[in-house]
C-alpha positions, 0 to 999 in steps of 0.5 A, a space after each residue: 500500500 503507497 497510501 498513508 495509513 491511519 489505524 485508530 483502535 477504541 480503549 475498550 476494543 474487544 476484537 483486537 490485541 492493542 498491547 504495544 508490541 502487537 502494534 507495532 507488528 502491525 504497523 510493520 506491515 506496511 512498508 511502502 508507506 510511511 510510517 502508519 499512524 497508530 493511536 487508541 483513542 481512550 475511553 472509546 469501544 470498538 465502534 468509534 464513529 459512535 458514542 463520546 469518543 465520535 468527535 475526537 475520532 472524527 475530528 483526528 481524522 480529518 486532521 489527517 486527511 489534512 496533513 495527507 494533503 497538505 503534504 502532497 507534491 505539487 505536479 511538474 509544469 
């Protein structure tokens, strides 16, 4: 995968091991990217977009669809 890659893990997340190690294998898997963006985000379950952590979530998001953006190379004239 060329593309940048955010993964964003609830707290409370019942379907995944979150320990620091297991993420990091994770984050190791993508090696035609940069580095992943890998965050919990406390207090949050495992539907993100849901619930009191929504607007974090959504607004860190965005906030990386911005940095993503912003960060792209301009086309050759």
């Amino acid at each position: 995968m060329r593309c940048p890659v955010r993964l964003t893990f609830g707290e409370f997340e019942g379907w995944w091991c979150l320990d620091r190690d297991e993420l990091a294998v994770v984050a190791a898997c993508f090696t035609r990217t940069r580095l992943p963006v890998v965050e919990r985000v406390p207090e949050a379950s495992h539907h993100l977009s849901l619930g009191l952590a929504a607007s974090l979530y959504h607004l860190r998001a965005l906030a990386f669809l911005e940095e993503c953006l912003t960060t792209i190379p301009a086309p050759v004239r």
